[in-house]
C-alpha positions in Angstrom: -10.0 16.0 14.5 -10.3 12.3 12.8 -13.6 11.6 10.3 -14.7 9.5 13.2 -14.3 12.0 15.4 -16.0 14.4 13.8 -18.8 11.8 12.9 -18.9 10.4 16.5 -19.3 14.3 17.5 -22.0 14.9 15.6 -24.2 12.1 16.1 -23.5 12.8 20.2 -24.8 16.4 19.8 -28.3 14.9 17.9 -28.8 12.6 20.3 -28.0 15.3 23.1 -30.7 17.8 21.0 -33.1 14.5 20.9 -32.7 13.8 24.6 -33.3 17.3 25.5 -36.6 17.1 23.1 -38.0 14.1 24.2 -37.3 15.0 28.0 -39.3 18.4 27.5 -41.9 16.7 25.5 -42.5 13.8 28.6 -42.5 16.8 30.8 -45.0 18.5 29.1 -47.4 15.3 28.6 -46.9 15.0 32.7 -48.3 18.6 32.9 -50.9 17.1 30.8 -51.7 14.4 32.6 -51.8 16.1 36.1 -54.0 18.7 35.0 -56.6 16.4 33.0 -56.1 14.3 36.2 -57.4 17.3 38.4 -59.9 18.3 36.1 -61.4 14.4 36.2 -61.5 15.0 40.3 -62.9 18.6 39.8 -66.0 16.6 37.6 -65.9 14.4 40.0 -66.1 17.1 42.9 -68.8 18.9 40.7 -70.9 15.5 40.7 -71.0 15.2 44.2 -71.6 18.5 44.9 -74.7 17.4 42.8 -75.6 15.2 44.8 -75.6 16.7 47.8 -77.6 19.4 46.4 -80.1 16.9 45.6 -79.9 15.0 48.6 -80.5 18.0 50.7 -83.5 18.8 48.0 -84.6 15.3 49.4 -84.3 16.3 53.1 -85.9 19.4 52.8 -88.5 17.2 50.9 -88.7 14.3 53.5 -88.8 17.4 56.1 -91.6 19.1 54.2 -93.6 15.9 53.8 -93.5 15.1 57.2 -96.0 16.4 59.0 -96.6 17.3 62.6 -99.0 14.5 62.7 -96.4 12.2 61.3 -95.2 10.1 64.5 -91.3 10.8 66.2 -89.9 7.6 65.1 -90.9 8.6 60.9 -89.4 12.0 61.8 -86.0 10.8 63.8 -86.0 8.2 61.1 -85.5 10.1 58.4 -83.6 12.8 59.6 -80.7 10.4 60.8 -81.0 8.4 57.6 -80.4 12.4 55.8 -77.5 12.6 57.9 -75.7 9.0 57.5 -75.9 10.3 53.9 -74.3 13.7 54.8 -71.6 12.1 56.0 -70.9 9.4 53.6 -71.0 12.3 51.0 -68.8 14.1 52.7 -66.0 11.0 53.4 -66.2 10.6 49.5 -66.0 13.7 48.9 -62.8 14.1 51.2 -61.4 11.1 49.5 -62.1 12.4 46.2 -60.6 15.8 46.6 -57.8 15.2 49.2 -55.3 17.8 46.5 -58.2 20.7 46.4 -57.9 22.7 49.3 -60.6 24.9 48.6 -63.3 22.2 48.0 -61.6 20.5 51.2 -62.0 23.3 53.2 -65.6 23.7 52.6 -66.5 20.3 53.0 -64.4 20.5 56.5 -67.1 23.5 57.2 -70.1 21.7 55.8 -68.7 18.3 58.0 -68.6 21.0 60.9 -72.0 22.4 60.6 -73.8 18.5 60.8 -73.7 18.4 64.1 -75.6 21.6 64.1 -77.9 19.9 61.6 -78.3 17.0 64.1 -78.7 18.8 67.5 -81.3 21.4 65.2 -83.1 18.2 64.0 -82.8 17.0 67.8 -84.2 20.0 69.4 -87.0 20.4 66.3 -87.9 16.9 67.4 -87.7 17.9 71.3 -90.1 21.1 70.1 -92.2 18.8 68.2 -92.9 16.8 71.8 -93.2 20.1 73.5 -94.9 22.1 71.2 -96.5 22.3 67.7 -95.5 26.2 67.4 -92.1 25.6 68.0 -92.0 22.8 65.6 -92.8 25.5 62.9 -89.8 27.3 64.0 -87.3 25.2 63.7 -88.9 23.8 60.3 -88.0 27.7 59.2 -84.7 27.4 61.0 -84.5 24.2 59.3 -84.9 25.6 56.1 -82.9 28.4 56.0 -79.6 25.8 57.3 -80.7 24.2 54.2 -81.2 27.5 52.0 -77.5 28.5 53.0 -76.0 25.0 53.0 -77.5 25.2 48.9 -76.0 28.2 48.0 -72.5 27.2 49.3 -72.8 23.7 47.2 -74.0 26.4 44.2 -71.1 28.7 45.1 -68.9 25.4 45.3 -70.2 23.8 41.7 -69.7 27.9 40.1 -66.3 27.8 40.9 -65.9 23.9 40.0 -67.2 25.3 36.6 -64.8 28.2 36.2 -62.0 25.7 36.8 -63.0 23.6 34.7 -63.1 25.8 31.9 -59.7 27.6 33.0 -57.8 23.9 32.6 -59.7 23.7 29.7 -58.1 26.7 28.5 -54.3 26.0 29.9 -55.1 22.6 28.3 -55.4 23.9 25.0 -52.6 26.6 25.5 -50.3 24.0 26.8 -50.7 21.8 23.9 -50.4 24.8 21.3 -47.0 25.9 23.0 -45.9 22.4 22.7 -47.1 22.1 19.1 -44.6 25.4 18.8 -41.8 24.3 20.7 -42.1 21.3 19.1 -41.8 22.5 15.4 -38.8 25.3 16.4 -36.8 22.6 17.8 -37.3 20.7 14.7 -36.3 23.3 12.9 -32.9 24.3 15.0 -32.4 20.2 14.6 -32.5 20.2 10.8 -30.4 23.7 10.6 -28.0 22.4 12.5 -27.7 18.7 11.4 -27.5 20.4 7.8 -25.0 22.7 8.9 -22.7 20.3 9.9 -23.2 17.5 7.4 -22.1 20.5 5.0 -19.2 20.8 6.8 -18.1 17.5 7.1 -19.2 16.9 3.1 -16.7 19.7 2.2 -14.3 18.8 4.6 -13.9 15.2 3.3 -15.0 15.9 -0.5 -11.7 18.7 -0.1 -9.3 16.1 1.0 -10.7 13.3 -0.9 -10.4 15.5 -4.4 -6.9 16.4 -3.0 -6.2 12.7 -2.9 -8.4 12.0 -6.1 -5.8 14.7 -8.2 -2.4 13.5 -6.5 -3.5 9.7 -7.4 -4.1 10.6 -11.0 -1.1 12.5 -11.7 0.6 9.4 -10.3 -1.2 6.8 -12.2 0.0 8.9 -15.4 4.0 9.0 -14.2 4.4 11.9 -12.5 5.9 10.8 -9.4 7.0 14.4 -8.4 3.7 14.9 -7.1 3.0 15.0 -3.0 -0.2 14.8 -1.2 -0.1 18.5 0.8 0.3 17.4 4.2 1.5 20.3 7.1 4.6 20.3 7.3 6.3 20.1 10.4 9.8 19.7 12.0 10.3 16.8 14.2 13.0 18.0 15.9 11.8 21.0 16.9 8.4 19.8 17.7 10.1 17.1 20.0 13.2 18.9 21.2 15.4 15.5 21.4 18.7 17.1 20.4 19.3 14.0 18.6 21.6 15.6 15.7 22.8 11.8 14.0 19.0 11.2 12.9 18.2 11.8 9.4 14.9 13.9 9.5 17.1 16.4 12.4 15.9 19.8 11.6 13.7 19.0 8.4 10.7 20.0 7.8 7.9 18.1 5.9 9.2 14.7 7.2 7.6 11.5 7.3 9.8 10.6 10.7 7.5 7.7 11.5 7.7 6.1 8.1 11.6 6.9 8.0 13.0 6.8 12.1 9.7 6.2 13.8 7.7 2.6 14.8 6.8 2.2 11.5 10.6 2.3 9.8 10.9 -1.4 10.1 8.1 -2.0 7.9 10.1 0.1 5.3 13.8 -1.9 5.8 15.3 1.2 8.0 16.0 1.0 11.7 14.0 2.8 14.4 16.2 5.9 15.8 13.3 7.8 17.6 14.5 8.0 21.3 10.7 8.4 22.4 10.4 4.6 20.9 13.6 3.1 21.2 13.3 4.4 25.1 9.9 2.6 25.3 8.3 6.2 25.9 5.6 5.4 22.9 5.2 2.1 21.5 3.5 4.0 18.5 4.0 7.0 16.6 0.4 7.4 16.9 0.7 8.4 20.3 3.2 11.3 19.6 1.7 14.6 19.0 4.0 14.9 15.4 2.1 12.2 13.8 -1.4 13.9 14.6 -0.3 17.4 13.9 0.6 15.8 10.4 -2.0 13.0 10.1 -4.7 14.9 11.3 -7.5 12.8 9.6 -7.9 9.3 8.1 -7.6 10.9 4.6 -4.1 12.5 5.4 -3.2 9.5 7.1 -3.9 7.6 3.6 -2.0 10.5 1.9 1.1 10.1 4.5 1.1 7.0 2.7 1.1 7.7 -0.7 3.9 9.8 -0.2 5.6 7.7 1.3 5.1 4.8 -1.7 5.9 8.3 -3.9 8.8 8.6 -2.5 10.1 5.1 -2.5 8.8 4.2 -6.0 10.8 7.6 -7.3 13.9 6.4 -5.7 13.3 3.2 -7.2 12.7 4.4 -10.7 16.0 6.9 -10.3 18.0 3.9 -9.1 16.6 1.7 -11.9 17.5 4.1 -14.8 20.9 4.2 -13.3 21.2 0.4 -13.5 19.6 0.7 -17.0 22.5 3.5 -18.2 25.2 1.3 -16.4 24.1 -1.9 -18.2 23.7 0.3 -21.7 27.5 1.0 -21.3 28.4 -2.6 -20.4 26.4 -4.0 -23.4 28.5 -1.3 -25.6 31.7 -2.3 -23.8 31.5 -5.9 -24.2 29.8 -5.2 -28.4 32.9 -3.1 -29.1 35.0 -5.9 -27.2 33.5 -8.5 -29.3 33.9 -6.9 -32.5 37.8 -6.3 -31.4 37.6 -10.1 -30.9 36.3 -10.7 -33.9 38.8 -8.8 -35.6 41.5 -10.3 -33.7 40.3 -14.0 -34.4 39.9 -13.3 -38.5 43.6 -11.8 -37.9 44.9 -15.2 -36.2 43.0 -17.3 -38.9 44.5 -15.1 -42.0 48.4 -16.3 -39.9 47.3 -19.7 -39.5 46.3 -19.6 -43.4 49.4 -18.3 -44.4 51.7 -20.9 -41.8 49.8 -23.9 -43.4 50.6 -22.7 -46.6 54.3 -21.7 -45.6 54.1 -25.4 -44.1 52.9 -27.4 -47.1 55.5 -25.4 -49.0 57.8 -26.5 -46.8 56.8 -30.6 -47.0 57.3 -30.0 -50.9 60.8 -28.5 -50.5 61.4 -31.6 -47.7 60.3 -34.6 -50.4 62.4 -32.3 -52.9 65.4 -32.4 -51.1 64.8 -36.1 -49.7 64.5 -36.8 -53.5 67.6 -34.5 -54.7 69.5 -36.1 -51.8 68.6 -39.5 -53.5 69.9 -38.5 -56.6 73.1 -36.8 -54.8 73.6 -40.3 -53.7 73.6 -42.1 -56.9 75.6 -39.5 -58.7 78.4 -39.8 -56.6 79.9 -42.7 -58.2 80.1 -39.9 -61.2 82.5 -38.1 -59.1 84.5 -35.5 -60.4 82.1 -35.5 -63.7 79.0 -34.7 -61.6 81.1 -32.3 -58.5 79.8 -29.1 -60.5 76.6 -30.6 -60.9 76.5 -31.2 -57.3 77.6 -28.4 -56.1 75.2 -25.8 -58.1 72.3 -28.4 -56.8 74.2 -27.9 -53.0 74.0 -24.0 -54.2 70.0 -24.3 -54.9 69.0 -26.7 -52.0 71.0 -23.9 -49.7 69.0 -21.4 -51.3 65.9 -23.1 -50.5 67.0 -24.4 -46.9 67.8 -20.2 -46.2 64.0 -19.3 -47.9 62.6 -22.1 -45.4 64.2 -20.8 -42.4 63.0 -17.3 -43.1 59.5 -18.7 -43.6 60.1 -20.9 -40.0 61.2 -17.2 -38.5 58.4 -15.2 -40.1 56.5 -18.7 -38.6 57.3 -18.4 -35.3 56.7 -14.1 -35.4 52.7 -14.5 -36.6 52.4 -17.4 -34.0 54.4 -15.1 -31.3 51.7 -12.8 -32.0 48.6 -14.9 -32.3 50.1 -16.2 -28.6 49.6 -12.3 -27.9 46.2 -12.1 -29.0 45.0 -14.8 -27.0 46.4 -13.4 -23.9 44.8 -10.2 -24.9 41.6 -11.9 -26.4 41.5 -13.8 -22.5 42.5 -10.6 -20.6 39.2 -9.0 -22.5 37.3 -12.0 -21.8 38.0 -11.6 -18.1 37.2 -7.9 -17.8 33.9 -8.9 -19.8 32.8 -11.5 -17.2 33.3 -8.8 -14.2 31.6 -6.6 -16.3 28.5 -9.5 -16.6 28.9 -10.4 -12.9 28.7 -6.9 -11.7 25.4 -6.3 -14.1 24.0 -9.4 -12.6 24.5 -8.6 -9.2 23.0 -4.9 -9.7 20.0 -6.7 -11.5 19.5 -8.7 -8.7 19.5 -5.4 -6.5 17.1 -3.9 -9.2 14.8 -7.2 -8.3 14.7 -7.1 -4.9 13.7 -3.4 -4.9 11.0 -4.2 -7.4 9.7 -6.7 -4.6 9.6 -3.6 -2.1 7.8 -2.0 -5.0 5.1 -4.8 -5.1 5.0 -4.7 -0.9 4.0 -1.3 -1.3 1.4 -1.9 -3.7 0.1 -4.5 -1.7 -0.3 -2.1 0.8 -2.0 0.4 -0.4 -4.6 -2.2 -2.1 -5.3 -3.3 1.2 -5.4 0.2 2.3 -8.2 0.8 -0.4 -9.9 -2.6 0.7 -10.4 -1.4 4.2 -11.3 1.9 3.3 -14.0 0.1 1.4 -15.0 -1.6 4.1 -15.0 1.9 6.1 -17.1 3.2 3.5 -19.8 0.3 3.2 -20.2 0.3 7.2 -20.7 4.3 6.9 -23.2 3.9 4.5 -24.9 1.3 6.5 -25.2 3.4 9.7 -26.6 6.4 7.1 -28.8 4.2 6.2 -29.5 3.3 9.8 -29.9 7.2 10.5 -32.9 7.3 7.5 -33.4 11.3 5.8 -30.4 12.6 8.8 -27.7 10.3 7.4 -28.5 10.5 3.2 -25.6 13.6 2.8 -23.3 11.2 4.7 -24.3 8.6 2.8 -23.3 9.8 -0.3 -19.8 10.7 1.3 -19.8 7.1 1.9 -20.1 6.5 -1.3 -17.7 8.4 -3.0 -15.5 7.5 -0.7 -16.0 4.0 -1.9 -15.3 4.9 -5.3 -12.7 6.8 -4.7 -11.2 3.7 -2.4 -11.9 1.4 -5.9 -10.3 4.0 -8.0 -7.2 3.7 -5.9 -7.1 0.0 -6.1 -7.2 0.2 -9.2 -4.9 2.4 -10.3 -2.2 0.0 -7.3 -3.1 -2.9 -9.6 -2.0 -0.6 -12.8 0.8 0.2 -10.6 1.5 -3.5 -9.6 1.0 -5.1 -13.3 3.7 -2.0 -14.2 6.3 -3.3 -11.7 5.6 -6.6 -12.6 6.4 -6.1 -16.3 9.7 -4.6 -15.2 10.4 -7.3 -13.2 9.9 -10.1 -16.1 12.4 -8.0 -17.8 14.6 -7.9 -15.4 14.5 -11.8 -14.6 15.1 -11.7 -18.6 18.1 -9.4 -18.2 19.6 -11.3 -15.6 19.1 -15.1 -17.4 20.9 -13.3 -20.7 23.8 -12.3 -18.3 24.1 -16.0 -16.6 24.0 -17.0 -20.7 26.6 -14.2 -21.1 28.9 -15.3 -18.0 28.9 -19.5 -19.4 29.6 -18.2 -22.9 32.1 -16.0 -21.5 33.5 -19.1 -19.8 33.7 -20.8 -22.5 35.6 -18.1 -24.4 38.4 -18.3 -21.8 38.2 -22.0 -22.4 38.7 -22.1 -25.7 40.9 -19.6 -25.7 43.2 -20.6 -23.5 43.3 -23.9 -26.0 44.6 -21.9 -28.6 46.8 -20.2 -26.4 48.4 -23.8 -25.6 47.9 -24.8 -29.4 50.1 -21.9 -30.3 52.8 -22.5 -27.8 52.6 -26.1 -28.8 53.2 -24.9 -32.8 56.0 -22.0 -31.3 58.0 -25.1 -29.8 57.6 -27.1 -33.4 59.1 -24.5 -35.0 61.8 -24.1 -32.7 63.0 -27.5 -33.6 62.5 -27.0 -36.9 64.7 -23.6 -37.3 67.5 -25.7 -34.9 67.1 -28.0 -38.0 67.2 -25.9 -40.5 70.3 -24.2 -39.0 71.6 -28.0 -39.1 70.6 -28.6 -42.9 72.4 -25.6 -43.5 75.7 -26.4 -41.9 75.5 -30.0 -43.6 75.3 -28.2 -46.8 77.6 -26.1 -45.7 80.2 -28.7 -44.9 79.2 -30.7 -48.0 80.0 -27.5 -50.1 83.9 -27.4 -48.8 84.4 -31.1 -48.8 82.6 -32.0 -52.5 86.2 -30.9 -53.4 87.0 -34.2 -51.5 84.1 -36.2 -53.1 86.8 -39.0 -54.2 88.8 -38.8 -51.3 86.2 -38.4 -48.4 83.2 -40.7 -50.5 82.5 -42.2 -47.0 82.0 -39.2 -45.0 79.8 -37.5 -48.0 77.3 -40.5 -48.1 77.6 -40.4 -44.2 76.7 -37.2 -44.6 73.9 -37.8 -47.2 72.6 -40.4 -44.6 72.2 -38.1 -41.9 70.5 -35.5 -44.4 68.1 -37.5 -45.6 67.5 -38.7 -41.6 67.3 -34.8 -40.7 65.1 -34.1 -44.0 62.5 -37.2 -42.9 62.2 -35.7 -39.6 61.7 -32.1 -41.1 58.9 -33.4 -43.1 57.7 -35.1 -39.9 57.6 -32.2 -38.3 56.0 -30.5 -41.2 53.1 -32.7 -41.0 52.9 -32.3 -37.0 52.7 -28.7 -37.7 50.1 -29.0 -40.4 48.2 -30.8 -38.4 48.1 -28.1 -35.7 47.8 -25.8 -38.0 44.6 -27.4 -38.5 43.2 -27.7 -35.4 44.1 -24.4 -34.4 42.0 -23.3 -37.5 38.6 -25.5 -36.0 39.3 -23.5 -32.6 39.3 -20.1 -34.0 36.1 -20.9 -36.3 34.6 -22.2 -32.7 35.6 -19.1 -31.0 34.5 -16.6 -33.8 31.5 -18.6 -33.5 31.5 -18.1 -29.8 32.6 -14.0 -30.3 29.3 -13.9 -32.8 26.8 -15.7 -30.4 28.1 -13.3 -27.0 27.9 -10.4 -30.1 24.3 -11.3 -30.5 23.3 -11.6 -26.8 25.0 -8.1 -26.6 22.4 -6.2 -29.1 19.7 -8.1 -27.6 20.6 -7.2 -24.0 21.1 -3.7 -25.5 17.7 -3.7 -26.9 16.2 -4.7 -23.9 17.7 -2.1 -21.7 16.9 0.5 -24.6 13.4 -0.9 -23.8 13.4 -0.6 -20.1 15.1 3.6 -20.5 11.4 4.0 -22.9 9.3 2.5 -20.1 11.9 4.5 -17.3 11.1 7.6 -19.6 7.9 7.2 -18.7 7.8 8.5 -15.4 8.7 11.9 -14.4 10.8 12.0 -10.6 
């Protein structure tokens, strides 16, 4: 039975009690009434027995006073003016006492006995005309008609008396049993009104407490707590044989929250056959939802479990997001530092090849030079050969070392190629890695808006149980000293409904701090994903760099190779110096050609040297900065596990 029920039930049996009260009570002032109404026509009766008492005193008087020597008009006169009376008292006395039988049936008597009176005052009148003896006769007749007539209006008045005082006395009895019935009807009204207002105080104070204790372990964290509801198996209750639902053969279900009318609300889809077959168009008209929501207060706790239960999943969800984005942050730190490593390695090579290639320009103007001087000592001829060919012997020496430094060139820029494809492979896996967190933060934000639904809910649940509780305490105030108990029901079920909006707000600023993180989380991984872009960027411009320094010093080995085969050849024809003096400075010509375009080279290579130095300080720059959003995104999500930690589910 619902609080309005049972309120509803109990105002209907005081106002049943009340009826039943004020019906005896009318009843009884009718019994009043009636009886002071026949006691008023028994005065009355009493009064005109009076009077014709007195009015016979009269005749009798009138009859006395008239003499024999009064004359037969005086006489006939007055005894038909004592009879008009008669009868006039006896009409009024009919119409006056047409409900006593007793008085009626006497005056019918006396009404009968007139005529007597008449035809006796008829024949006294006759005797008076025939006689003077006679007359004295019928006076005595006369008289003792009157005598008798007397008595039976003293008989009549007697017994008017006695009545009189008898409704007195059922007057005053009547009123005293009221006055008693009265007082033990009070008395049963205030028992039992107290008796159930008791019952209904600790029926509600019971469940609201219940409520009051599950709210409070929930506003501290503890979101393993349940509001104790009956639990109760859908399936079996329902017998739909419906084995694909969720809640088939559970017990303690929420089913309309979960497969019922009210699973929309909640993002699931309705698979109750009684309401997907139109058979209820609310859960509220199955017999499940009232054996579990048998009050308004359970209802309310249906609720909160409900919220519970989402908020818990929430939370568990959450702190699964949290651990997985902890892990990312320390996958993509560790990948940055290996970055960072990697790009300090590549800068070390390109050191060392700038070096190897300025070393290389010196030995290119040196030979250029010596080549000059090869030139004008060949005139010297056979003087200068040995000269010659020892400087041949040292500029072969130093074309070999250059060649080597080319090869050992072309290894560090092989493997600073490497690097980079590793260095953007890593990039790549980072930016899933960032694209995957940012979608699951985006999943974490929408469920935080669920959260905030919910809390929105349950304010407005606390609003109009507010509301519920004002309008209870106005009708207790309407019902004066009966409805003060329920009054103060209403009351703390007031508080408790401000209590409980109170703690949703707590709730609700709670979610919404978690959700400014999150919108915080998820702008650092958009930052992350464009700086992660721009890695690839730049390091794909290395990558090219280095292919474009790899193909340089291709052509300058294939050049060295050739400097080496002129010297070569120069070595087995300076023999021929006199001889073959054209060919040598032919040769000389095309040295110093392939000796300008070596140092041409060396320069072009120097200069991408250079710029493949400005890229890797940009890209270690670029390492340091996604390094830095890394701790703070990994400070922030060590922030979010404390506040996580903080509830238990």
């Amino acid at each position: 039975m619902t609080i309005q029920k049972k309120l509803t039930f109990n105002a209907v049996m005081n106002l049943i009690i009340l009826l039943f009260f004020g019906f005896f009570t009318v009843n009884q002032i009718v019994n009043i009434k009636n009886n002071i109404s026949l006691f008023q026509a028994k005065e009355k009766n009493s009064d005109i027995m009076r009077q014709i008492q007195l009015n016979n005193a009269l005749t009798w008087q009138y009859l006395t006073d008239a003499s024999l020597t009064r004359k037969k008009e005086v006489i006939e006169q007055e005894a038909k003016s004592s009879f008009d009376q008669l009868n006039s008292l006896v009409f009024t006395l009919k119409k006056l006492n047409s409900d006593n039988q007793l008085i009626i049936k006497e005056v019918e008597s006396l009404e009968k006995e007139l005529p007597d009176y008449w035809e006796t005052g008829v024949r006294m009148q006759s005797a008076y005309l025939e006689s003077f003896e006679k007359g004295n006769e019928v006076m005595t007749v006369f008289d003792e008609k009157s005598s008798q007539m007397i008595q039976t209006i003293d008989s009549l008045v007697h017994e008017i008396e006695k009545e009189k005082n008898t409704v007195y006395e059922k007057i005053s009895g009547m009123i005293s049993d009221i006055i008693k019935i009265i007082i033990v009807i009070l008395f049963f009204l205030a028992v039992f009104s107290i008796t159930v207002n008791k019952k209904i105080h600790f029926v509600l104070s019971s469940s609201i407490k219940k409520l009051k204790d599950v709210i409070s372990k929930i506003a501290t964290g503890n979101l393993t707590q349940n509001y104790p509801l009956k639990k109760v198996n859908c399936s079996s209750v329902r017998k739909c044989g419906k084995t694909d639902c969720p809640e088939y053969l559970k017990n303690g279900v929420l089913c309309f929250f979960t497969v019922g009318s009210y699973a929309p609300s909640f993002g699931r889809e309705i698979k109750c056959p009684a309401i997907s077959s139109g058979k209820f168009k609310d859960c509220k008209e199955c017999k499940v939802y009232g054996m579990v929501c048998r009050d308004e207060i359970e209802e309310l706790g249906a609720y909160l479990n409900q919220f519970t239960n989402i908020l818990r999943g929430f939370i568990q969800n959450l702190g699964k997001q949290t651990e997985f984005i902890f892990q990312s942050t320390a996958n993509l730190t560790g990948h940055t530092q290996e970055n960072a490593a990697a790009l300090e390695e590549i800068s070390g090579t390109s050191r060392s090849l700038s070096e190897n290639i300025n070393s290389q320009k010196e030995k290119t103007k040196w030979s250029d030079q010596h080549l000059k001087e090869i030139a004008e000592g060949i005139s010297k001829t056979n003087t200068t050969a040995k000269e010659n060919q020892k400087k041949l012997e040292t500029t072969h020496f130093s074309v070999e070392k250059m060649a080597s430094q080319i090869s050992k060139t072309s290894e560090k820029t092989n493997l600073a190629n490497q690097i980079c494809l590793n260095l953007i492979s890593t990039s790549h896996q980072g930016n899933k890695n960032i694209e995957i967190l940012s979608r699951s933060i985006e999943d974490v934000s929408s469920e935080s808006e669920k959260i905030t639904e919910m809390v929105q809910l349950i304010m407005d649940i606390s609003e109009q149980t507010n509301l519920l509780a004002m309008n209870a305490a106005i009708e207790a105030a309407h019902a004066g000293e009966y409805g003060k108990g329920f009054a103060v029901v209403a009351e703390e079920i007031r508080k408790l409904a401000d209590k409980s909006s109170k703690s949703a707000k707590e709730i609700q600023d709670v979610v919404n701090g978690i959700s400014g993180l999150i919108r915080k989380n998820y702008q650092y991984s958009e930052k992350t994903i464009e700086s992660f872009g721009i890695l690839k960027k730049e390091i794909e411009t290395i990558k090219n760099e280095n292919e474009s320094i790899n193909g340089f010093i291709e052509e300058q080995k294939i050049s060295s190779h050739e400097i080496l085969s002129t010297i070569l050849e120069t070595s087995r024809f300076i023999s021929q110096l006199n001889t073959q003096m054209d060919i040598q400075m032919k040769a000389i010509s095309e040295i110093k050609i392939n000796s300008q375009s070596n140092l041409e080279m060396s320069e072009s290579n120097f200069l991408g040297i250079e710029e493949q130095s400005r890229a890797l300080e940009e890209i270690a720059n670029t390492s340091e900065l996604v390094n830095k959003i890394g701790q703070e995104l990994k400070l922030q999500t060590e922030k979010t596990e404390e506040e996580i930690h903080f509830f238990k589910y």
